[in-house]
N, C-alpha and C positions, 0 to 999 in steps of 0.2 A: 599949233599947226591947224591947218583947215581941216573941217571934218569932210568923210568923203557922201555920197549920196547912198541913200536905205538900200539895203538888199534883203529881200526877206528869202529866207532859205526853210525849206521842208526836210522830211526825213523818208525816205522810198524804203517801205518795208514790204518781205515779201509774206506776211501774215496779218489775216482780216483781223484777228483779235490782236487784242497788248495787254497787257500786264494787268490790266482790271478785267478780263474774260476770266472767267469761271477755271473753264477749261482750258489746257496748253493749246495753242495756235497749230495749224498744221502748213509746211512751207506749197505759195500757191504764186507761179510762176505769172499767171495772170492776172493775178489783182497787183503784181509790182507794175504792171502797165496802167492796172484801173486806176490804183491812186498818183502812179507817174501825172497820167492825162487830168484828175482831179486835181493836182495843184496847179499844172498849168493852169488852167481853165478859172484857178482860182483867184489868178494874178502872183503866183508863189516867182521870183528869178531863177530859181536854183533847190536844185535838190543834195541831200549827201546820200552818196550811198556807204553806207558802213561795212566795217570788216572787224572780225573777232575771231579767233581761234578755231570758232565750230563753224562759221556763217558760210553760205552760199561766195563764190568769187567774185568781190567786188568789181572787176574788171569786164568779167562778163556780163554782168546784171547792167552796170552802167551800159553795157552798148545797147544791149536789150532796151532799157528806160531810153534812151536816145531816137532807138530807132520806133517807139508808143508815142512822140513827142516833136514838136517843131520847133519851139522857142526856148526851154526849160536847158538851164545849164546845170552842171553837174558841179558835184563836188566827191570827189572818189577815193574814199582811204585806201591808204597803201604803206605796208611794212616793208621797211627797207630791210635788206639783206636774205630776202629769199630769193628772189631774179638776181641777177645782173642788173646796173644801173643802166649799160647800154639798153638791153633787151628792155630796160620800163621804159625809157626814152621814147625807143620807136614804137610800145606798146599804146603810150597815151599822146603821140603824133599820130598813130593810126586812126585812135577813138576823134582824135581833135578833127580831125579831115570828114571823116563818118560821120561826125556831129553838125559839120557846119561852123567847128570855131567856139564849140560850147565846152568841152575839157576844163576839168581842175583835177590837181592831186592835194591828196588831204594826205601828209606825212605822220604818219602813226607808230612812236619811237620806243615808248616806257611805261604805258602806263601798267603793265603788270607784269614781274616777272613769272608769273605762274603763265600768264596768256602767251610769253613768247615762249616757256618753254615746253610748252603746246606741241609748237612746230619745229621743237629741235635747238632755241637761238637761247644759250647760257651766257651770251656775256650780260656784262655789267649795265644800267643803267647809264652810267657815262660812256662807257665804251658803244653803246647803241644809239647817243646825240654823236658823239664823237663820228659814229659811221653815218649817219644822218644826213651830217653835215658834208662830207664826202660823195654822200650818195647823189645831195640835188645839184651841186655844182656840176658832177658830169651831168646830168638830166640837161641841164641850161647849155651846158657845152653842144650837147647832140642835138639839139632843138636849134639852135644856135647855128646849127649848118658845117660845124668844124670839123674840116676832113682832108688828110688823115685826123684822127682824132688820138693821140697816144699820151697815155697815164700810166704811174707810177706813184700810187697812194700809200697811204696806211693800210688801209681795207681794199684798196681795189687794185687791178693791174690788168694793165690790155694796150695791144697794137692797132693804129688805122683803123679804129670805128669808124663809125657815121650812119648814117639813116639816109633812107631812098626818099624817106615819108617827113615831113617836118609841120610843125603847128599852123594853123591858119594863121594867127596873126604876131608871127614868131617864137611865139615861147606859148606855154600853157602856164596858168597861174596857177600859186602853189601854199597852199593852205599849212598851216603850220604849231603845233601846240604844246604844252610843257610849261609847269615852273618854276622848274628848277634854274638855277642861276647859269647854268650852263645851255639848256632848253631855250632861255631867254637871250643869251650871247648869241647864238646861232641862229634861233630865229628873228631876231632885230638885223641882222644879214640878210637873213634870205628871202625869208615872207613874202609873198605879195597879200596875205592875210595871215594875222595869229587867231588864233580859236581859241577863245575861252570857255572852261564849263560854265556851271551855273552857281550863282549866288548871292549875296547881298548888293546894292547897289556900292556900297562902301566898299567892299571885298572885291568888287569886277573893276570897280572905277582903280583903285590899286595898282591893280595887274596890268591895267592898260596904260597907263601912267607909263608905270615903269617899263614897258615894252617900249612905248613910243620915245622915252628917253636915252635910250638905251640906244634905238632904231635912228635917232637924232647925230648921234656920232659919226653915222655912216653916213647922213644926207636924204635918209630915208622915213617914210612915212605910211608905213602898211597900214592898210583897212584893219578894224578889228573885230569880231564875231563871236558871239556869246550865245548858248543856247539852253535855254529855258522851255520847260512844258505849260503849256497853258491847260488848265479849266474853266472855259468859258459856258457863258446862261447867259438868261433875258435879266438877269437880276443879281447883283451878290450874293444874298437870301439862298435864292435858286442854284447857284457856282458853287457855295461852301457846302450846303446840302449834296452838290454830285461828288463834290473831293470827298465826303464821306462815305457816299455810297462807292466812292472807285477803292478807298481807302478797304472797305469792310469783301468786297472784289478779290485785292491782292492777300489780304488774310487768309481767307478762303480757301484760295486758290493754294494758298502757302500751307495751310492746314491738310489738302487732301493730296497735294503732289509735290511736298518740302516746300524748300527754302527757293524763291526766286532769283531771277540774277546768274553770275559769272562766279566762283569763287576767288577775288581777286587779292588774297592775303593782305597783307599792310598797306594797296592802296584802297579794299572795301573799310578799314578801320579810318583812315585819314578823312574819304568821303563820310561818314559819320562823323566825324569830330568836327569837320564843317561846316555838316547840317546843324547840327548840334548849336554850334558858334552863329551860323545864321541866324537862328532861330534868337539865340540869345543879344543878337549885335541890333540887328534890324530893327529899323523904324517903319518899312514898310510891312503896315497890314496885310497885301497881297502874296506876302511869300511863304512859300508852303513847304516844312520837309518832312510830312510826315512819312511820304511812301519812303524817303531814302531808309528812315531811321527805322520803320518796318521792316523792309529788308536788309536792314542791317546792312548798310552801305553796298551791297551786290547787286543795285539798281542805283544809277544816278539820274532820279529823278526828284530834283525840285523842281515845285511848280509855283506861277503866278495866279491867283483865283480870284472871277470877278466877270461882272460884267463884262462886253467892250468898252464901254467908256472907261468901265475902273481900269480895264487893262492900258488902256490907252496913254492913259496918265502915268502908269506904273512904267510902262516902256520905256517912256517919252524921258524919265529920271537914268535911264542906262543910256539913253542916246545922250544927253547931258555930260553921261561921265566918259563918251567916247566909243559908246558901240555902235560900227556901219553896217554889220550884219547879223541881221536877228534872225536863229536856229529857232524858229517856233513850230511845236508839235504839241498836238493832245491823246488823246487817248479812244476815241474815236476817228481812225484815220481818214475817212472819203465826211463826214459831217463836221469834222473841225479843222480841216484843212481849207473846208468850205467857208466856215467861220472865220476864222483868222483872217484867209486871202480877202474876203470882200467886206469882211464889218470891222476890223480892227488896223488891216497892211492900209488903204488906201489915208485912213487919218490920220497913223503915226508917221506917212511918210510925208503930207501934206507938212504936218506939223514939225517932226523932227529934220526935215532939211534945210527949214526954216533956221533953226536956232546956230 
C-alpha cells in the first residue's frame, strides 16, 4: 500500500520543566499556549494533548491550545466509558467547529489497569477494547448526522440522539492504540491512524505490518504514528553528552522526591522488558533506553540521540518501515520543538515522502 505524507506531531504540556528538571514542574496554564504557538511556529502539524489519571482535562486544554493557535491540529486523548459516547460526539463536533476543522480523538483503552481504576472503571482489559470499539462507532454515527439516532449495545443504550453541532469536514479523525490482538482487530476497523510507542526500528516496523494487514481485509489503509523522544546537539559527541547529563537529571530528581513516573503495575514491567529487548535487538546506534530502564519502566521514554543529520537518517529507517506520523518531543520543550520543527521536520519530510 502507498505510504501516506509526513505529519510531524508535538506534545502540549502544561509544565516548563520535564523529567530531567531537578525539581517537580508546577502546572502553568500559560506556557500550554507558549509551547502551543512554539510548534506551530516551528512547522509542528499537530499536537497531542494527553490524559492520565491525575492530568489537567484534556478536553478543555485542547480548546484552550486551539484557541493560542491558527494552523496546529490537535490530537486529544480520551478514555471511553466516562461520558456518554453521544455526549463526546457533540463534545469533539463542538471543539472540530471552534477549531476550524482541526479535531482528532486519541482513544485511550488499557494501557493500565491501575490508571483506570483511578476513576472508578474495574473492567477487564478486553472488556474495555470491547466498549472501545462500541464507543467510536456511535461517535461516527453522531458525527455522521444520524438522527434519530437509536442503540442498543453491549455497553451502551439510548433513544433519538443526534448533535445540533457536527465536524467540519464530516467526521473528526480518530487516533487509535494497543497490541493486543484484540486492540489491533478493532483498530484495523476503525483508525483513521494507529499509534505506536516507541522502539526498535525492527519491533515498530512489526507492529505496523501487522496493523496494516489486518486493516487490508477491511479495504483499509490507516496512517500510522510512532512516538519517540529526541536528544538532539550540533554534534553526536555533544547529543550523548546531554542524554547523560538529562540521564544524571532524572536520578537526582528520583533521589530527592522518589520514584518518577505513574505506578503503572505490569504495564511499567512490560515497558522495561522492551527497553531491555531494544536495547539488546537493535542495530541502531541512535536508540536510547536508559531513562525508561531508570525509572523502571514508569516513564516511557526512549529516545533517539544525535545530531540532526544522525537523527535524520535514524527517522528516515521508521518511515521505511511505515511510520506517516512522527510523535517527536525532547526534553526541552519551547528549544527542541524549535529544533525538530525547522533543522530535522523539513529534511525528513523532503526525504521521506520521496521513498
Amino acid at each position: 500500500m502507498s505510504k501516506h505524507e509526513i505529519e510531524l506531531v508535538g506534545l502540549v504540556a502544561p509544565y516548563r520543566g520535564s523529567e530531567a528538571s531537578v525539581e517537580p514542574a508546577h502546572y502553568e496554564p500559560g506556557f500550554l499556549a507558549e509551547a502551543a504557538r512554539a510548534y506551530e511556529a516551528a512547522g509542528y502539524d499537530r499536537v497531542l494533548i494527553g490524559q492520565n489519571a491525575r492530568s489537567a482535562d484534556s478536553l478543555v486544554t485542547a480548546t484552550w491550545v486551539a484557541a493560542a493557535t491558527t494552523r496546529l491540529k490537535l490530537m486529544v486523548a480520551h478514555r471511553p466509558g466516562f461520558i456518554a459516547p453521544t455526549m463526546a460526539a457533540r463534545a469533539f463536533a463542538t471543539l472540530d467547529q471552534v477549531s476550524g476543522g482541526r479535531a482528532g480523538v486519541h482513544i485511550i483503552t488499557a494501557f493500565s489497569d491501575i490508571e483506570t481504576r483511578c476513576d472508578g472503571d474495574y473492567l477487564t482489559k478486553d472488556e474495555r477494547y470491547h466498549r472501545s470499539n462500541e464507543y467510536v462507532r456511535i461517535l461516527r454515527r453522531i458525527w455522521a448526522g444520524e438522527s434519530p439516532c437509536n442503540h442498543s449495545g453491549d455497553w451502551y443504550r439510548f433513544d433519538e440522539a443526534g448533535s445540533e453541532v457536527h465536524p467540519v469536514n464530516g467526521s473528526v479523525p480518530v487516533f487509535w492504540a494497543g497490541n493486543s490482538d484484540l486492540a489491533v482487530k478493532y483498530g484495523s476497523e476503525l483508525a483513521d491512524v494507529y499509534a505506536f510507542g516507541p522502539g526498535s526500528v525492527a519491533h515498530v516496523g512489526a507492529n505496523v505490518a501487522r496493523v496494516r494487514a489486518e486493516a487490508a481485509k477491511h479495504g483499509r489503509n490507516p496512517r500510522c504514528s510512532m512516538s519517540m523522544r529526541v536528544i538532539v546537539a550540533d554534534t553526536d559527541e555533544a547529543a550523548w553528552a546531554r542524554a547523560n547529563t538529562i540521564l544524571e537529571g532524572v536520578e537526582a530528581r528520583q533521589a530527592a522526591h522518589g520514584m518518577l513516573g505513574r505506578d503503572l503495575g505490569k504495564a511499567a514491567e512490560q515497558l522495561t522488558r522492551e527497553a531491555a529487548q531494544a536495547d539488546a535487538a537493535s542495530d541502531d546506534p541512535c536508540l536510547w533506553t536508559g531513562l525508561t530502564q531508570a525509572t523502571q519502566g514508569r516513564l516511557q521514554v526512549m529516545c533517539l540521540v544525535g545530531s540532526p543529520e544522525t537523527l535524520v537518517e535514524a527517522l528516515l529507517r521508521y518511515r521505511a518501515a511505515g511510520i506517516d506520523n512522527f510523535l517527536l518531543t525532547g526534553f526541552d520543550w519551547l528549544g527542541d520543538a524549535q529544533r525538530i520543527g525547522t533543522e530535522i521536520g523539513p529534511e525528513l519530510r523532503r526525504r521521506g515522502n520521496a521513498l
